[in-house]
KOLNU-483386 format. One line per field, with one value per residue (C-alpha): residue number from 1; residue in three letters; x, y, z. Coordinates in steps of 0.25 Angstrom, whole numbers. Each point is the difference from the previous one (the first is absolute). Last residue first. Layout:
N
num = (NUM, ...) $
residu = (ALA, ...) $
xx = (X, ...) $
yy = (Y, ...) $
zz = (Z, ...) $
END
This chain:
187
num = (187, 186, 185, 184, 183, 182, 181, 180, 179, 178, 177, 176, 175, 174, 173, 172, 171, 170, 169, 168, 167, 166, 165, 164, 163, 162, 161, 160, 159, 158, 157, 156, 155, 154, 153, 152, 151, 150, 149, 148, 147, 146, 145, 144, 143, 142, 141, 140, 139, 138, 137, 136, 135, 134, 133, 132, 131, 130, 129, 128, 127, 126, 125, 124, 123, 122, 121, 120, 119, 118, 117, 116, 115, 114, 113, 112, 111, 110, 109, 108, 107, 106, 105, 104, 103, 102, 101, 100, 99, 98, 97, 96, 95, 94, 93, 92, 91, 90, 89, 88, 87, 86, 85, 84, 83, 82, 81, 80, 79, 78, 77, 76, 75, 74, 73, 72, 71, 70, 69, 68, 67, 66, 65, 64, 63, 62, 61, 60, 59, 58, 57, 56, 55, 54, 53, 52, 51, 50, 49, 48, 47, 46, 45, 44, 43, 42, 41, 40, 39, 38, 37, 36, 35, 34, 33, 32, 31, 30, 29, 28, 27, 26, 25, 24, 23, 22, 21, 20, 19, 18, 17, 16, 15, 14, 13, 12, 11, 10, 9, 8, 7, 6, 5, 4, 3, 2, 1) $
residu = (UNK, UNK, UNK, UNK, UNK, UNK, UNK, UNK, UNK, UNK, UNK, UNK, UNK, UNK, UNK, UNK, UNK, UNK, UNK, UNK, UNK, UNK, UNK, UNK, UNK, UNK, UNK, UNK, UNK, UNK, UNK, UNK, UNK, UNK, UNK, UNK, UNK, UNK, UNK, UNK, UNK, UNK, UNK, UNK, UNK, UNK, UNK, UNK, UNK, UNK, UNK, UNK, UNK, UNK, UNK, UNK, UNK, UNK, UNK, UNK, UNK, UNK, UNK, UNK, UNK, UNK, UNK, UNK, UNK, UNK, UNK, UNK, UNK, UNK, UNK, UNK, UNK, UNK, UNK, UNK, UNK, UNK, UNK, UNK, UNK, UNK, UNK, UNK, UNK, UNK, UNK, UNK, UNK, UNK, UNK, UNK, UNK, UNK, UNK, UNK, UNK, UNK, UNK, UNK, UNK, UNK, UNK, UNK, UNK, UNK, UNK, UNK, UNK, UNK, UNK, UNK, UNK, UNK, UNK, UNK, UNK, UNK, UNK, UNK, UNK, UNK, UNK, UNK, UNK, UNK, UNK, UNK, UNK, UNK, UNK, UNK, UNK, UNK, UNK, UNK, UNK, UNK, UNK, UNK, UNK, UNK, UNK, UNK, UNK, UNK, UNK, UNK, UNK, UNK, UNK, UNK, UNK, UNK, UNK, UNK, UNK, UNK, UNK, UNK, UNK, UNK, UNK, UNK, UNK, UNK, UNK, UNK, UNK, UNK, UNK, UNK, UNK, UNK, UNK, UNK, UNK, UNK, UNK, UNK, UNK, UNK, UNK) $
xx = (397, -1, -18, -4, -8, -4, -4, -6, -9, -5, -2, -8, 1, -4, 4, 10, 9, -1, 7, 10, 4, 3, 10, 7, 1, 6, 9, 7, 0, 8, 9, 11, -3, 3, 14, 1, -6, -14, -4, 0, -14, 0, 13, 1, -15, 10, 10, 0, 8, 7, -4, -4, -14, -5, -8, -9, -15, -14, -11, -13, -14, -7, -3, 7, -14, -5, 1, 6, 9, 4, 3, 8, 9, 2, 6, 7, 6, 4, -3, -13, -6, -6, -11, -3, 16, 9, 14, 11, 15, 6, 10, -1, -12, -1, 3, -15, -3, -16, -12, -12, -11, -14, -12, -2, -3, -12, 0, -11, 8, -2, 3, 12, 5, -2, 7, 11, 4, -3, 8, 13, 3, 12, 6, -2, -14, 2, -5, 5, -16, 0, -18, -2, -14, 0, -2, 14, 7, -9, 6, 0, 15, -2, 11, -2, -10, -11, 3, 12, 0, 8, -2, -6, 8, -4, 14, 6, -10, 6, 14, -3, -4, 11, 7, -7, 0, 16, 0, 5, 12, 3, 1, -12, 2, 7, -10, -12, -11, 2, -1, -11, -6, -16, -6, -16, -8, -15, -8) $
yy = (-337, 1, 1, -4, 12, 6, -14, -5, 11, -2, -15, 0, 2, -13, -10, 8, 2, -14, -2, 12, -5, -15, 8, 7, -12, -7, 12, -2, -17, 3, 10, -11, -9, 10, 3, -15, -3, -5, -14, 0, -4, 16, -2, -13, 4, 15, -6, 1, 15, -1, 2, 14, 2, 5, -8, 11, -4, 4, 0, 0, 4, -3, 7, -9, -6, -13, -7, -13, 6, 11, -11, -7, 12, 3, -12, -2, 15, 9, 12, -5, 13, 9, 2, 5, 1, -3, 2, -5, -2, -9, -2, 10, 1, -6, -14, 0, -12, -2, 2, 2, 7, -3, 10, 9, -14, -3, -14, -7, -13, -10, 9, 8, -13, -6, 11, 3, -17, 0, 14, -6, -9, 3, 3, -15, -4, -2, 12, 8, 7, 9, 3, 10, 4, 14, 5, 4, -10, -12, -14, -11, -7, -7, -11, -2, -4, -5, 0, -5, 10, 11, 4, 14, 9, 13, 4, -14, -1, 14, -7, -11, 5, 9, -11, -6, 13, -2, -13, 6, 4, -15, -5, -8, -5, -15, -3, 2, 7, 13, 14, 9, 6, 4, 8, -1, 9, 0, 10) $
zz = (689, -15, 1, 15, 5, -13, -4, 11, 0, -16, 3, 11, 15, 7, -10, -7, 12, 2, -13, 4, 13, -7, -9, 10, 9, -12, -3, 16, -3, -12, 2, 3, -12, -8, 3, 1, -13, -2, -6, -15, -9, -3, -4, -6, -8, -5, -5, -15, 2, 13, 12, 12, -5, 14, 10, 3, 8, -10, 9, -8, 0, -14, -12, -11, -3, -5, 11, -3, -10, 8, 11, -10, -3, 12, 2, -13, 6, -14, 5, 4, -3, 9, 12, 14, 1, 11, -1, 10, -2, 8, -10, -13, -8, -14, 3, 8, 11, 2, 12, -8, 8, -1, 6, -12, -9, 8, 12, -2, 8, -11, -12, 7, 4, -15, -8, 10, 0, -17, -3, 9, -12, -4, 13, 6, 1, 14, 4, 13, 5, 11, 2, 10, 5, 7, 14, 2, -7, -1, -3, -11, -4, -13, -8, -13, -12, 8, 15, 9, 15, 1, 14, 4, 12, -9, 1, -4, -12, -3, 2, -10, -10, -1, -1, -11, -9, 2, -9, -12, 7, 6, 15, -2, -14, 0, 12, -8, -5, -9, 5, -1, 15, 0, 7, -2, 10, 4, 6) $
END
């Protein structure tokens, strides 16, 4: 079996420490955990491992948020990998910090990135790992915010809620989706 992870974020240096770019570090922990490089590929950056005895694929596009549809579209294309088996790894200002949700499907509450993938795909019914950043700005500010680098209360429980996060994805990999949610679901 085949798995697709993939981590939204926007490329560059500008964004790394950002709230919209907490998919990426997620990303990169499970590619951590399944001891797989991130190597330069079409549209991004791909890790390829196994995790117990399955093929995982952990995508970063470099399609910047927006776009993300065309980088899932195209690796789950190239790899054969079915639409049950992605999971899209995303910040949510409706949940608290640190917050965890994962869905088998939804809206895109209002996430360009989602909302190109469901674009792409032609479906809302996908896997995907929703992380909270809260809606803690002013009204008309909510791209400085979600472009913002992380506070210091924040920045603190990071590194524990990454490792949450990155739990859970593999969590869905080897368990399934229905599983990881009764395990990981508001912890």
């Amino acid at each position: 079996m085949k798995y697709l992870i993939v981590g939204i974020g926007n490329k560059g240096e500008e964004y790394v420490e950002t709230r919209h770019n907490i998919g990426f570090k997620i990303a990169e922990k499970i590619a951590e955990k399944i001891e797989a490089p991130f190597k330069s590929s079409n549209f991004g950056l791909l890790a390829e491992g196994k995790y117990k005895g399955r093929k995982v694929f952990v995508l970063k596009p470099d399609t910047y948020v927006n776009l993300s549809g065309n980088a899932v579209k195209f690796w789950m294309q190239k790899e054969n990998i079915p639409l049950e088996n992605i999971l899209i790894i995303t910040d949510d200002l409706a949940l608290p910090f640190g917050s965890l949700r994962m869905k088998m499907k939804g809206s895109d509450a209002g996430h360009n990135g989602l909302k190109s993938i469901q674009s792409q795909l032609n479906t809302q019914n996908y896997p995907r790992l929703r992380f909270g950043i809260s809606a803690d700005f002013s009204e008309g500010k909510q791209a400085d915010y979600v472009l913002g680098k992380w506070n210091n209360e924040e920045q603190e429980q990071l590194s524990e809620r990454i490792e949450k996060f990155s739990q859970a994805a593999l969590s869905f990999v080897f368990a399934g989706v229905q599983n990881t949610m009764s395990a990981f679901n508001g912890k």
